[in-house]
One Martini backbone bead per residue (centre of mass of N, CA, C, O) as a GRO file, in nm:
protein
   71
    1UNK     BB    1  26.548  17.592  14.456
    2UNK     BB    2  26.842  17.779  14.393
    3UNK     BB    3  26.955  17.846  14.628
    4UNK     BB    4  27.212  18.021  14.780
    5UNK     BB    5  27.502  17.798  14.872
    6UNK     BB    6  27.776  17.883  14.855
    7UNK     BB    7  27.747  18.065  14.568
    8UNK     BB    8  27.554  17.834  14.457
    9UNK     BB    9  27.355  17.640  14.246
   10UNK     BB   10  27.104  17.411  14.338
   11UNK     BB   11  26.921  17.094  14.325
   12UNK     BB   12  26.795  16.839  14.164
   13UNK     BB   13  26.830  16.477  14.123
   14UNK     BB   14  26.720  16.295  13.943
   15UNK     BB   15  26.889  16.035  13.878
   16UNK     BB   16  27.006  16.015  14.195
   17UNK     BB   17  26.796  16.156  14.412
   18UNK     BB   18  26.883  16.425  14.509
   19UNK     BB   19  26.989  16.711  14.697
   20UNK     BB   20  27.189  16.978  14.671
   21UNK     BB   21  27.299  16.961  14.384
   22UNK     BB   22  27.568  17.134  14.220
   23UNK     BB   23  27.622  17.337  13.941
   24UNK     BB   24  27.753  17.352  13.652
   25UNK     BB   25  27.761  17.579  13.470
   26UNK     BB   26  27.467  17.777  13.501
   27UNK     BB   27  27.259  17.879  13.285
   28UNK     BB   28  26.962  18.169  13.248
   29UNK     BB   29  26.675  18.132  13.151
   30UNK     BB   30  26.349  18.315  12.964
   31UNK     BB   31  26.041  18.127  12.969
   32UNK     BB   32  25.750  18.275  13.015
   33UNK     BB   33  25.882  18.415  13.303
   34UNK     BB   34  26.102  18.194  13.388
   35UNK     BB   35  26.327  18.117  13.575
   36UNK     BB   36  26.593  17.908  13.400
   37UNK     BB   37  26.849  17.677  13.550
   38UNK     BB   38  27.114  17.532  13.402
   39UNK     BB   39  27.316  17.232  13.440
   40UNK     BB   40  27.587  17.029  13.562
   41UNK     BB   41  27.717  16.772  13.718
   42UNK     BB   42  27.959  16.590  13.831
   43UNK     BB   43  27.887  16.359  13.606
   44UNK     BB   44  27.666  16.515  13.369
   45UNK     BB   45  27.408  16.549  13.434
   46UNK     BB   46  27.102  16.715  13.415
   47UNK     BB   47  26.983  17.024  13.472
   48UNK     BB   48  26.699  17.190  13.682
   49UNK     BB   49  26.584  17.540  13.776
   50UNK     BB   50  26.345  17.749  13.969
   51UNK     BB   51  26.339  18.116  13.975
   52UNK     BB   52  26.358  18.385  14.062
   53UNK     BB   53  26.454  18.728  13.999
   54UNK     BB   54  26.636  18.804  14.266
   55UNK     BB   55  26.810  18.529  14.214
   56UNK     BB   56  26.907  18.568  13.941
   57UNK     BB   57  27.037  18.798  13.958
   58UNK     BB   58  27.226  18.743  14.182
   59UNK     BB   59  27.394  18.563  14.048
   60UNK     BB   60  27.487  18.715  13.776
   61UNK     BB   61  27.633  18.963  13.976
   62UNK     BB   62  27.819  18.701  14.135
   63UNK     BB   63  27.921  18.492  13.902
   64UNK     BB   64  27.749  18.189  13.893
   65UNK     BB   65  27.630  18.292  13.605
   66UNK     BB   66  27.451  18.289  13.324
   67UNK     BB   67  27.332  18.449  13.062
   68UNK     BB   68  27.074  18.395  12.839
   69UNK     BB   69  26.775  18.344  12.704
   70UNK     BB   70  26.551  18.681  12.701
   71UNK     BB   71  26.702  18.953  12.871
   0.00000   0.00000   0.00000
């Protein structure tokens, strides 16, 4: 999850059951030590990925993602 697929973030939808769904406009926290992407679906559902440091920085460098609270 997280994984930069055609330069955005992609998650798991519980709500739809889906894997690999894009994420709207989303922003990226350090809560505890850990990258968490938030953001949601084309639907409105919320959605939450977790990701490394270099994967983190690497979305807010290209512009896919935007720093949240942490940093």
């Amino acid at each position: 999850m997280g994984a930069p697929t055609s330069g955005g973030i992609t998650a798991y939808s519980v709500k739809t059951k889906t894997k690999n769904v894009p994420m709207i406009d989303p922003v990226i926290d350090i809560k505890s030590g850990r990258y968490i992407a938030t953001g949601k679906d084309s639907a409105g559902n919320k959605m939450a990925a977790i990701m490394g440091k270099a994967t983190a920085e690497e979305h807010v460098k290209n512009g896919t993602a935007k720093k949240g609270s942490g940093w």
